[in-house]
MARMAR-442597 format. One record per residue: chain; z, y, x of N, C-alpha, C, O in turn; residue in three letters; residue number from 1. Coordinates in steps of 0.05 Angstrom, whole numbers, plus 5000, padded with zeros to 4 digits. Layout:
N
LOVEX kette n_zz n_yy n_xx ca_zz ca_yy ca_xx c_zz c_yy c_xx o_zz o_yy o_xx rest  nr
LOVEX     A    Z    Y    X     Z     Y     X    Z    Y    X    Z    Y    X  Ala NUM
...
END
This chain:
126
LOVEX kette n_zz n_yy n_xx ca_zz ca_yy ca_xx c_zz c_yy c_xx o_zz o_yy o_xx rest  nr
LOVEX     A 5000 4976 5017  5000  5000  5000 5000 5025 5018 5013 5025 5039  Unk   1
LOVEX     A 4985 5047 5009  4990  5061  5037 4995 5085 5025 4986 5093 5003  Unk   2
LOVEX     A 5008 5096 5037  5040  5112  5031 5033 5145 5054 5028 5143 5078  Unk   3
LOVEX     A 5033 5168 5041  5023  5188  5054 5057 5205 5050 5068 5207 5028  Unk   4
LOVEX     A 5066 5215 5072  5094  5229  5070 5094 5257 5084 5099 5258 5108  Unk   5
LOVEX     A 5089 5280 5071  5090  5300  5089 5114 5316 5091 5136 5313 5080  Unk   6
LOVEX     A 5104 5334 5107  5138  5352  5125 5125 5383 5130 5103 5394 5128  Unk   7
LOVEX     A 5155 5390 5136  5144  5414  5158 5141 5448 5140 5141 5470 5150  Unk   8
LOVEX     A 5139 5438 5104  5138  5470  5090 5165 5484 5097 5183 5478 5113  Unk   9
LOVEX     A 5164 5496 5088  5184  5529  5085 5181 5558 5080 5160 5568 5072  Unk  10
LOVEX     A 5205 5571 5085  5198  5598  5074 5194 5611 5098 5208 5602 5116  Unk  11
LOVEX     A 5179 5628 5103  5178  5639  5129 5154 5669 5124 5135 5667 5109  Unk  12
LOVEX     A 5159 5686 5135  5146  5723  5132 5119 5711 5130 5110 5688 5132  Unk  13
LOVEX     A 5109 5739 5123  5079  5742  5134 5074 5748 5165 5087 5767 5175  Unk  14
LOVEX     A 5056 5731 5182  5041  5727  5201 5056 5719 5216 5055 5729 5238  Unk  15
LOVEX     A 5080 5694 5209  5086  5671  5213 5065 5649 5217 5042 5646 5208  Unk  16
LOVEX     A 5080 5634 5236  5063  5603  5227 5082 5586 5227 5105 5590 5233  Unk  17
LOVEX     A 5067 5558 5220  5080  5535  5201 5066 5515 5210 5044 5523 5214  Unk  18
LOVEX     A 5069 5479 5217  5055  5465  5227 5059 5439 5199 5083 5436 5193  Unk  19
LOVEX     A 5054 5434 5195  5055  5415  5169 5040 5385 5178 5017 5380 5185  Unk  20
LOVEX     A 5066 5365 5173  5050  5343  5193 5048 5325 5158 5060 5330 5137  Unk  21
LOVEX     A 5031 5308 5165  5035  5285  5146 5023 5253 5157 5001 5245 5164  Unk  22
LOVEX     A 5047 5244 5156  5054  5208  5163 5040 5188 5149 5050 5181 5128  Unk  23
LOVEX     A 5017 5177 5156  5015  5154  5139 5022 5123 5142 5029 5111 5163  Unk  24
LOVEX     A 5019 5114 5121  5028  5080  5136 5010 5066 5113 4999 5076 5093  Unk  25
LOVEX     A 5011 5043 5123  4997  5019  5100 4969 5011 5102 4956 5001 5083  Unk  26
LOVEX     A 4960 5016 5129  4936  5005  5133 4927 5015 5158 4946 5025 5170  Unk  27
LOVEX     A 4901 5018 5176  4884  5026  5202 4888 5057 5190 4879 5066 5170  Unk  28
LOVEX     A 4904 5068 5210  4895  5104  5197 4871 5108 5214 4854 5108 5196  Unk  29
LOVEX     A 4861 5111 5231  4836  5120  5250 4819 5116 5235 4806 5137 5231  Unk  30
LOVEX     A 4810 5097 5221  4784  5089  5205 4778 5115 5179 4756 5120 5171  Unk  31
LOVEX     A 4804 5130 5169  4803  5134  5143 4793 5174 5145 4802 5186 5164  Unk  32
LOVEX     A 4781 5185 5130  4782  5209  5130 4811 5223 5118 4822 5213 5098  Unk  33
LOVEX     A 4825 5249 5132  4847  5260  5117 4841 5289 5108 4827 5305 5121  Unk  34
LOVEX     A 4851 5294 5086  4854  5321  5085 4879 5337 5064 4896 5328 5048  Unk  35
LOVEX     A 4874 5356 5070  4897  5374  5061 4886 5392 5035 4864 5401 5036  Unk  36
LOVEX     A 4906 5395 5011  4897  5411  4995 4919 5418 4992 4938 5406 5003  Unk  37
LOVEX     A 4922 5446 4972  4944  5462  4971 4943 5461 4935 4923 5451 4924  Unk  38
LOVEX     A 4964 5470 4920  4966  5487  4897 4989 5499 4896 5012 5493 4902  Unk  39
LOVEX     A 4974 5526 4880  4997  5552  4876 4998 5552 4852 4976 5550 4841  Unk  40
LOVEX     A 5022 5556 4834  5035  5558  4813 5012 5567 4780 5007 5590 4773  Unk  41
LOVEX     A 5006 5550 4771  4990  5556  4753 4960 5555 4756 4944 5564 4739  Unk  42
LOVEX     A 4951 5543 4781  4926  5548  4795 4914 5511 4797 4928 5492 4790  Unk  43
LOVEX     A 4888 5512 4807  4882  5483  4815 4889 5477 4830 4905 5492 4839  Unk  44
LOVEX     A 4885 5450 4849  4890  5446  4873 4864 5449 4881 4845 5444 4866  Unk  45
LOVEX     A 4862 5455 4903  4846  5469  4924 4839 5452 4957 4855 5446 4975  Unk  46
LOVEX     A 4816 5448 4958  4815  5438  4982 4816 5463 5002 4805 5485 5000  Unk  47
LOVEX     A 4837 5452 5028  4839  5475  5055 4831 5464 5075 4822 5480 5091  Unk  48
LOVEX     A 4832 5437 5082  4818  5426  5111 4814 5395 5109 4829 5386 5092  Unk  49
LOVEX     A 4802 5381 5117  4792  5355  5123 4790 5351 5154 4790 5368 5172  Unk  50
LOVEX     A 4789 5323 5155  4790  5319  5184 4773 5289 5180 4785 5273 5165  Unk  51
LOVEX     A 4754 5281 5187  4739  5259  5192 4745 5246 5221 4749 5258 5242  Unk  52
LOVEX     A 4746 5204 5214  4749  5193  5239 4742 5201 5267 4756 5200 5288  Unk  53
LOVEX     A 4719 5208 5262  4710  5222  5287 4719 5247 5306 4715 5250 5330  Unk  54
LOVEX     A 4737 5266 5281  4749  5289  5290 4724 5312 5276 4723 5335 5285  Unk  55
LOVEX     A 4714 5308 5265  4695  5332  5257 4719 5346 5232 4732 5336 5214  Unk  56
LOVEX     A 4718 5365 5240  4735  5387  5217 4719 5398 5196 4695 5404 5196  Unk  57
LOVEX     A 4741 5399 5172  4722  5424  5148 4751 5445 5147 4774 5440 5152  Unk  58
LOVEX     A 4736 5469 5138  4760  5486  5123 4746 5503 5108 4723 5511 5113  Unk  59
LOVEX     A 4764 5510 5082  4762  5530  5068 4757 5550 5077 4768 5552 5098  Unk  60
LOVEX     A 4740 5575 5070  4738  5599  5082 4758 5613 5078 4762 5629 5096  Unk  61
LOVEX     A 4776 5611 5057  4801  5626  5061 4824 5617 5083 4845 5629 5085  Unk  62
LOVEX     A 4818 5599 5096  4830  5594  5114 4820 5592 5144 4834 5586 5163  Unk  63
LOVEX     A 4796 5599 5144  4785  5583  5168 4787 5610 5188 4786 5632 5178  Unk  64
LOVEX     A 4791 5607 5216  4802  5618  5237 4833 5615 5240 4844 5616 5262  Unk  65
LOVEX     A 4842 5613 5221  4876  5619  5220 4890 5593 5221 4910 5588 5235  Unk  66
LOVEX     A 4875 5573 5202  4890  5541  5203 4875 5518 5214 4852 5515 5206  Unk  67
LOVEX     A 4888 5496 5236  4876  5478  5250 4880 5457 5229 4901 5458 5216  Unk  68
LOVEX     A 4866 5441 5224  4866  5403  5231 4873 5398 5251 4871 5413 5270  Unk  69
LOVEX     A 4885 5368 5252  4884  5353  5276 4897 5331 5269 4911 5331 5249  Unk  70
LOVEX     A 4894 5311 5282  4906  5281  5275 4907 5254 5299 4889 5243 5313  Unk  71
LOVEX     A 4941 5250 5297  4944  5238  5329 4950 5209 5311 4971 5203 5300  Unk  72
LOVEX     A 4924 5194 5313  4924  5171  5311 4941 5146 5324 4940 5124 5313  Unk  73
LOVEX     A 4957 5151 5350  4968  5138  5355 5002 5141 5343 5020 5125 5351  Unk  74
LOVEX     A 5006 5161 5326  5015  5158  5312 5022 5161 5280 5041 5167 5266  Unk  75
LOVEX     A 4993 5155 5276  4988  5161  5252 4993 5169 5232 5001 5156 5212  Unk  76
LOVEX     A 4987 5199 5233  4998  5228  5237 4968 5245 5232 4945 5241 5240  Unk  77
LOVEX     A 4980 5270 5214  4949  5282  5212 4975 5315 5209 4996 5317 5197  Unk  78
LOVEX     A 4958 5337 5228  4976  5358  5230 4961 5378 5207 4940 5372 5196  Unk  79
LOVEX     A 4973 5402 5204  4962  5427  5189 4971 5448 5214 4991 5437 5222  Unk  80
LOVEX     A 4967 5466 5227  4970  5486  5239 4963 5507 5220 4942 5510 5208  Unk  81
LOVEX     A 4989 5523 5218  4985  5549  5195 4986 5572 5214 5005 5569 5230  Unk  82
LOVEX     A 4970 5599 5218  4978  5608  5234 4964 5637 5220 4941 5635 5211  Unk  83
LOVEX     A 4979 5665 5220  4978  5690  5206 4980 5678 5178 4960 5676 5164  Unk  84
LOVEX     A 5003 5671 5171  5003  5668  5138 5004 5689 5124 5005 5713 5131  Unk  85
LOVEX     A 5005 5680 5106  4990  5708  5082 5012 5702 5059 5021 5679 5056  Unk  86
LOVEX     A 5022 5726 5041  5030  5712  5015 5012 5693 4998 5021 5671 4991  Unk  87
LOVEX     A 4995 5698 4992  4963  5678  4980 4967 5649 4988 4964 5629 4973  Unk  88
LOVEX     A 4975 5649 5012  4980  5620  5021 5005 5606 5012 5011 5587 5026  Unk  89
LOVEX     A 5017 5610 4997  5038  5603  4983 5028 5585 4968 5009 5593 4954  Unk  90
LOVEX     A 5035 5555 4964  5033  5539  4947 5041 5515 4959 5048 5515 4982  Unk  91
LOVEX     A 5041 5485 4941  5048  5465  4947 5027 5454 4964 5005 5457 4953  Unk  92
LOVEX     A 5026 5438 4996  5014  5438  5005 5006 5401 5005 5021 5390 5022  Unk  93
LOVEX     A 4990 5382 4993  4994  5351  4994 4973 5354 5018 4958 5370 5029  Unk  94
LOVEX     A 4982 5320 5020  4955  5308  5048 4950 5287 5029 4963 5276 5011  Unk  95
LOVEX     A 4921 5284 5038  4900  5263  5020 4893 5241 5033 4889 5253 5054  Unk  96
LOVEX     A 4888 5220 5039  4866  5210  5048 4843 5187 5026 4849 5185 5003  Unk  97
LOVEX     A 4825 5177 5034  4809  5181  5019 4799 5139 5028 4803 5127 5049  Unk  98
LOVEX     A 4786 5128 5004  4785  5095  5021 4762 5086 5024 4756 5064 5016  Unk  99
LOVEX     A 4747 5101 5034  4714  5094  5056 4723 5105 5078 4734 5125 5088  Unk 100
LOVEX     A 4712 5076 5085  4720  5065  5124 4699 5086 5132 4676 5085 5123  Unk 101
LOVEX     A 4708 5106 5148  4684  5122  5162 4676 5140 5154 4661 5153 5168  Unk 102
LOVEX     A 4684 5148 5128  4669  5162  5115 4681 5196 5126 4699 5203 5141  Unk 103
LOVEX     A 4656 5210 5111  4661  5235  5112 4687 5253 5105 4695 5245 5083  Unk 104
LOVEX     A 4703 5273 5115  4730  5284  5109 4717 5309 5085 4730 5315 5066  Unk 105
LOVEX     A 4693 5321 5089  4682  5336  5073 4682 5331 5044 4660 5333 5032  Unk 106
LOVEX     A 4708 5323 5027  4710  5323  5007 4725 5342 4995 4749 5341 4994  Unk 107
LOVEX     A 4707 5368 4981  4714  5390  4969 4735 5385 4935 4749 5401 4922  Unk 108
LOVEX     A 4730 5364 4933  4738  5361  4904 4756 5353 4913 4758 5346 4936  Unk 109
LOVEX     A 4783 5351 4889  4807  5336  4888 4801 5310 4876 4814 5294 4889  Unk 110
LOVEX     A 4788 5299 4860  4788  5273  4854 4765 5258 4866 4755 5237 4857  Unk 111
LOVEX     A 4759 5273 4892  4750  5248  4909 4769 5228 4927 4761 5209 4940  Unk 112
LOVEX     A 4796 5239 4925  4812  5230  4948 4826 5207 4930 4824 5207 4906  Unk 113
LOVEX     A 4841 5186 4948  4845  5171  4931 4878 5160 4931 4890 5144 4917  Unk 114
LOVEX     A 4889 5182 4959  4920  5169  4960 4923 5202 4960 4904 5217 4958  Unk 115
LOVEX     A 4943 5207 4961  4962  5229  4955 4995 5225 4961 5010 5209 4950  Unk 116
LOVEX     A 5000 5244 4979  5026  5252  4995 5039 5269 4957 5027 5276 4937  Unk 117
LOVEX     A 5071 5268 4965  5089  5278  4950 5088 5311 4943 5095 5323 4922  Unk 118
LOVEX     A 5075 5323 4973  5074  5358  4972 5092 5367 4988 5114 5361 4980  Unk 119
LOVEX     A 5091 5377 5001  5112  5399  5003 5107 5431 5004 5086 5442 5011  Unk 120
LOVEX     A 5130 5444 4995  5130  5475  4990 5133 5497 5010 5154 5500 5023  Unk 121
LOVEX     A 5104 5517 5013  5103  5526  5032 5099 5556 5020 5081 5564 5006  Unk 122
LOVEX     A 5123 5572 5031  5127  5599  5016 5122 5620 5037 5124 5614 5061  Unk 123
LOVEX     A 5116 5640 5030  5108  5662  5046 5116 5693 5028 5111 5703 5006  Unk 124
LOVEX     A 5133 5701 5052  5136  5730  5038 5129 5748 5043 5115 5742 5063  Unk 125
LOVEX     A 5127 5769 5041  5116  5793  5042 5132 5815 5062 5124 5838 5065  Unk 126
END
C-alpha cells in the first residue's frame, strides 16, 4: 500500500522560506512520478511542481523561480523548497504520486494523481 506522509509546513513572514519534504513507502519510489499541489481555503487544489523519474521538473508559473523540486531517492523522499513566500502562498500543501512506472510528473490536473499525502499547512503573513 503506498503511504505518502508530509512535513515541514508552518507559519512563517513574507520572504521567508520553508522546505516541505514528503516520505513515501510501499513500493520502488525512483520508478514513480511526484508532485506537489497546494489548496487555499475555499479554492481548488492546484498543481505547483512535479518531479519525473528522471529528474525533469514542472512548476506553476506562480511559482516558478521561487520554489525547487527535488527528490532523494535513496531515501525516498521528494522535497518542496519554498523560497520568497508570499501571502497567496498560503494553503494546504499535499504530495502526490501518480502509478505509471516512468511516466511523466507533468500532470496538471488533480485527478490524475493517484496516491495522496494527508497535507500539511503552510501559512504566510504579511
Amino acid at each position: 500500500q503506498v503511504q505518502l506522509v508530509e512535513s515541514g509546513g508552518g507559519l512563517v513572514q513574507a520572504g521567508d522560506s520553508l522546505r516541505l519534504s514528503c516520505a513515501a513507502s510501499g513500493r520502488t519510489f525512483s520508478n514513480y512520478p511526484m508532485g506537489w499541489f497546494r489548496q487555499a481555503r475555499g479554492k481548488d487544489r492546484e498543481f505547483v511542481a512535479g518531479i519525473s523519474w528522471n529528474g525533469n521538473q514542472y512548476y506553476a508559473d506562480s511559482v516558478k523561480g521561487r520554489f525547487t523540486i527535488s527528490r532523494d531517492n535513496a531515501k525516498n523522499t521528494v522535497y518542496l523548497q519554498m523560497n520568497s513566500l508570499k501571502p497567496e502562498d498560503t494553503a494546504v500543501y499535499f504530495c502526490a504520486t501518480d502509478d505509471v512506472n516512468y511516466g511523466s510528473a507533468y500532470l496538471p490536473q488533480a485527478t490524475s494523481w493517484d496516491y495522496w499525502g494527508q497535507g500539511t499547512q503552510v501559512t504566510i503573513s504579511s
